[in-house]
N, C-alpha and C positions, 0 to 999 in steps of 0.2 A: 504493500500500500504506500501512496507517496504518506509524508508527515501526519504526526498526529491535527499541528496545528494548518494545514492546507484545506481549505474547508471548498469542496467543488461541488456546482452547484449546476441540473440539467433544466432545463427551463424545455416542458413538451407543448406547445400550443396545440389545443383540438377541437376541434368540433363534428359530434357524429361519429367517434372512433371509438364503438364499443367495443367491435372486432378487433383492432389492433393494440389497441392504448395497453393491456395487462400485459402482451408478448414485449412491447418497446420498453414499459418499466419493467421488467423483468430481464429483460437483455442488458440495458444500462447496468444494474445491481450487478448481476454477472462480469461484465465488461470491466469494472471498476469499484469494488466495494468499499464501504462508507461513501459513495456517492449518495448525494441528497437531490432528490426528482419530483421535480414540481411539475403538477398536469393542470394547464390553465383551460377550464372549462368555458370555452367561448361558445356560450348560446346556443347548448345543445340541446337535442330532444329526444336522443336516447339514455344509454344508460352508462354514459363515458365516465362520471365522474364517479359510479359505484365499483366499475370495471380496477379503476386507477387508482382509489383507495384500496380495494381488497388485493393488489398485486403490491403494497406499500410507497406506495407515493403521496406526495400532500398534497390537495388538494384545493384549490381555487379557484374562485368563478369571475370572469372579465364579463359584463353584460354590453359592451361595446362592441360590434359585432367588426371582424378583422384581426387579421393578424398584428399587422400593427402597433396597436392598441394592446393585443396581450401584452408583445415584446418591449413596449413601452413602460407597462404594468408590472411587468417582472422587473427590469433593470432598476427599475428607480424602487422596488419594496424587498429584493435579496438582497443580499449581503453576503458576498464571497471572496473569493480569493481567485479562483478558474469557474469560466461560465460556458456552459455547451449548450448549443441550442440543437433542436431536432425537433425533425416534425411527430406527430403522432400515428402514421398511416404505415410504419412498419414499411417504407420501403429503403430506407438507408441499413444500413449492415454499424448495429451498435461494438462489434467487437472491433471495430477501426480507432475506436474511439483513446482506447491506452495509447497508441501509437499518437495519435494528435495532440495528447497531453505531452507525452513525452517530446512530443518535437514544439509545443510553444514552449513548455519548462527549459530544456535544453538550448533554444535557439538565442536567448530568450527572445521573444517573440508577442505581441500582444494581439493577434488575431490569427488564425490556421482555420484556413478553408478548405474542405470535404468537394472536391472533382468528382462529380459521379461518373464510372466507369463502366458502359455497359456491355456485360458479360453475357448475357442468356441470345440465347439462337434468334429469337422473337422480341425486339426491341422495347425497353420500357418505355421508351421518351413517344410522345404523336408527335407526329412527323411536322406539324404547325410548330411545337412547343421546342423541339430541336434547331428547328430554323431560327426562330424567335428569340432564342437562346445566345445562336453562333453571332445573330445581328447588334444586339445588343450589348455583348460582350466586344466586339467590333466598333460599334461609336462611343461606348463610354472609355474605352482604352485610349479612341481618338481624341475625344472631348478633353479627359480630364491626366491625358499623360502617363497613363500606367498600363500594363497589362495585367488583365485577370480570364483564365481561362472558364470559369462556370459561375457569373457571378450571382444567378437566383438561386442557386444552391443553398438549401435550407438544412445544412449540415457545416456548423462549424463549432468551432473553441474560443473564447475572451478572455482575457485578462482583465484582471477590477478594473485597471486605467481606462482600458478597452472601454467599455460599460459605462463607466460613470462619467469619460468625458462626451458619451456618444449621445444627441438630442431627443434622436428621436422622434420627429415629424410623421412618418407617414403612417397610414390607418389599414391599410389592407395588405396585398402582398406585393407593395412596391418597397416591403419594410428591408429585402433582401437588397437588391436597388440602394437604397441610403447606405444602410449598413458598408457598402464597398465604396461609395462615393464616401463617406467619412475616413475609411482608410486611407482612401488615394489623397484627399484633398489635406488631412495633416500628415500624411508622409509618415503613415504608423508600422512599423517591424510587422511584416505580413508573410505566409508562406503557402502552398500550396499542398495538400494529400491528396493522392488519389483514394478512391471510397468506392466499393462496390455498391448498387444501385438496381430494384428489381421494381416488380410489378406490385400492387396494391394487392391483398388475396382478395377470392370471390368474396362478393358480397361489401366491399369496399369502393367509395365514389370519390372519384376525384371531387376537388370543391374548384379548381381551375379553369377557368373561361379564356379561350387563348388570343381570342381580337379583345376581350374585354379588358382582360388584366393587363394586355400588351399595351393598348391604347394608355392605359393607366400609368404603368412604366415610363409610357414614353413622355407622358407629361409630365413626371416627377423628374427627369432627366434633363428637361428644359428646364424646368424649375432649377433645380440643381446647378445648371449653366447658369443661369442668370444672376441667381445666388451667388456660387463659388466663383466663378469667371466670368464679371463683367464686364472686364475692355472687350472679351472674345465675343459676347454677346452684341452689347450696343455697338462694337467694334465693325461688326458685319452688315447691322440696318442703319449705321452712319455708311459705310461707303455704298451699301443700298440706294441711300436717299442722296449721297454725290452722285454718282450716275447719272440716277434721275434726275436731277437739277440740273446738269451738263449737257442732258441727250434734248432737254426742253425748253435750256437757255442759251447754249451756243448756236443754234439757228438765229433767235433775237440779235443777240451780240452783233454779228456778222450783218446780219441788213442794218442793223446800225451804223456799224462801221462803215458799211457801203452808201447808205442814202440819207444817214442821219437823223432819222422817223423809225418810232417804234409802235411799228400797225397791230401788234399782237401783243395788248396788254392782259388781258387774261394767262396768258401761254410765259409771259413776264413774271405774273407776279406768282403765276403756280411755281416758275424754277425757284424765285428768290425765298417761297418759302419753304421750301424741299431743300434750298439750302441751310437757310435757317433752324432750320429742324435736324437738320444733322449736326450743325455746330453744339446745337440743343443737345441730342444726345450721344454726342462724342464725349461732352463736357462730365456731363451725367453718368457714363461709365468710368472717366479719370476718377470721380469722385467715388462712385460705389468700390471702384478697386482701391480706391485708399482706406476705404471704408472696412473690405475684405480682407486687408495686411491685419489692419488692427486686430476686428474680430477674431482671426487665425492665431495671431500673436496671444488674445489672450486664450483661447480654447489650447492652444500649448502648453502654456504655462499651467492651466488649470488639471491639463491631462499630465504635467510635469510632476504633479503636488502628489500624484497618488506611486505609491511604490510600486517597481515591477516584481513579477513572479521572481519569488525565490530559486536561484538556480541550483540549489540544492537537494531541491523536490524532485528530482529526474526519476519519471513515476519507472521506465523501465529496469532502471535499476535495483530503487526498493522492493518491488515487485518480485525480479530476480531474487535476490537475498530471501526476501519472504519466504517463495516455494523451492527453496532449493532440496528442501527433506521431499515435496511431493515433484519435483523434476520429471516431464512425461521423458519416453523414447527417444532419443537423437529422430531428429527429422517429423516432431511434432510439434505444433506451433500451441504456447501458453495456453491454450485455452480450449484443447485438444483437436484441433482442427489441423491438417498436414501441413507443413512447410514446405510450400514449394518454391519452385527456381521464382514462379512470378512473383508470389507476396513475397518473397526475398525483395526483386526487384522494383515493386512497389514501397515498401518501406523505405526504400533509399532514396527514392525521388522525389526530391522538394525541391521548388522551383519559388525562390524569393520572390516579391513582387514589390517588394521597399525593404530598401537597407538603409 
């Protein structure tokens, strides 16, 4: 087990997960014991929060409906040291999970993200949601200067700094979304895991809408830009509106210059004020980006104030130690599952994504 005093905290948001919710707490506790598993009851109507008591998790109810809003709800009422989020639908693989601890503890690291990797014959991901996926992960890497290989992946690890300097804005499942733009935009110790990734069992719904929740995405993304990078934003619909000012005022100019009569005052005074308007908001972005230094400066300082993970805690080693009297077979992995050549080679690749 890592430390007596290392207090790790799983945060499962659900709704409607009567079927999976007692196998996902039950695989946590497995995965990592003295782990402590919160099942945030968002607005269900079956029997999720009976299911996730009797498999021993605490239990709590968010009546805001959204993810969100849970992960908003958790961060700001736990109190940890290491935070894992996961979903409650049982399709992420909880025994990844030691390995994730060990590579934030070890790195140190304040965020490790869960790559889901899909293994089965018969694709988990819809083929909308994989696209949806590769795209998104493509303009926020452009937008905001970093690369993240799966960034709605709803499988990761935090650190208390992580957590307690992270705001927390959005209401649904664009909370994955913020979650990576707050890494990228303070430049927080991030790594990647790859994570096995399956299907929901029968009898189990997705709650995912893939143009609804996209649409959604894409608006917290702009948000986001405007937010975090406003020269880049007002930067684009200032030289937008020089264009236009030019493409509708240098005809004018020109029969002036030539006949010294300006017949097209309409067409005049649309360019001067398209130009106007960009001097407007060029100005307008200088100042929100001076505005942005600040804010940034203090959300550092404030994510400065909290201490990182003990690098002491390096959960595979205690662990080792732990079971060395119960040691399975050469060529079986902890938790009796086989070692092979690939989860060899999975465990070893972690791909930074801020140093």
């Amino acid at each position: 087990m890592l430390e007596d005093t290392t207090r790790i905290a799983a945060i499962v948001p659900c709704h409607n997960e009567e079927i999976t919710v007692a196998k996902v707490v039950h695989d946590l506790k497995a995965a990592v014991p003295g782990i402590t598993v919160y099942v945030y009851d968002n607005c269900s109507k079956d029997r999720t929060s009976q299911r996730a008591a009797e498999a021993g998790a605490i239990v709590r109810k968010e009546n805001a409906p959204g993810k969100g809003n849970v992960v908003r709800r958790a961060f700001a009422d736990i109190d940890a040291d290491i935070y894992v989020m996961i979903d409650g639908d049982d399709t992420y693989e909880a025994s990844h999970l030691p390995e994730m601890i060990d590579t934030l503890v070890s790195g140190p690291y304040d965020h490790v993200l869960g790559v889901r990797q899909d293994n089965q014959a018969s694709t988990s991901y819809r083929p909308g949601h994989e696209a949806g996926n590769m795209m998104f992960n493509r303009l926020t890497g452009w937008l905001f200067q970093s690369q993240v290989t799966d960034m709605l992946s709803g499988y990761r690890v935090f650190s208390r700094r992580f957590v307690k300097s992270f705001p927390a804005i959005s209401k649904r499942f664009e909370i994955e979304t913020e979650l990576t733009v707050h890494m990228m935009s303070l430049r927080l110790p991030s790594t990647e895991v790859p994570i096995d990734f399956r299907d929901r069992p029968d009898g189990s719904e997705s709650k995912l809408s893939t143009f609804k929740d996209g649409f959604r995405i894409l608006g917290l993304i702009s948000a986001l830009v405007r937010h975090e990078r406003p020269r880049l934003f007002y930067g684009v619909i200032t030289t937008i509106l020089v264009i236009a000012s030019l493409l509708f005022g240098l005809p004018v100019v020109w029969e002036f210059w030539q006949t010294g009569l300006v017949p097209r005052f309409p067409t005049a005074i649309l360019a001067t004020a398209l130009m106007g308007l960009a001097f407007l908001l060029g100005s307008v972005g200088l100042t929100l980006d001076g505005l942005r230094r600040a804010r940034r400066e203090t959300s550092r300082l404030a994510y400065l104030g909290l201490p990182a993970v003990s690098t002491q805690a390096v959960f595979s080693q205690n662990r080792s130690t732990e079971t060395l009297s119960a040691q399975p077979a050469a060529g079986t992995h902890p938790h009796g599952r086989t070692q092979t050549a690939e989860h060899t080679h999975r465990s070893k690749v972690r791909t930074p994504l801020v140093s």
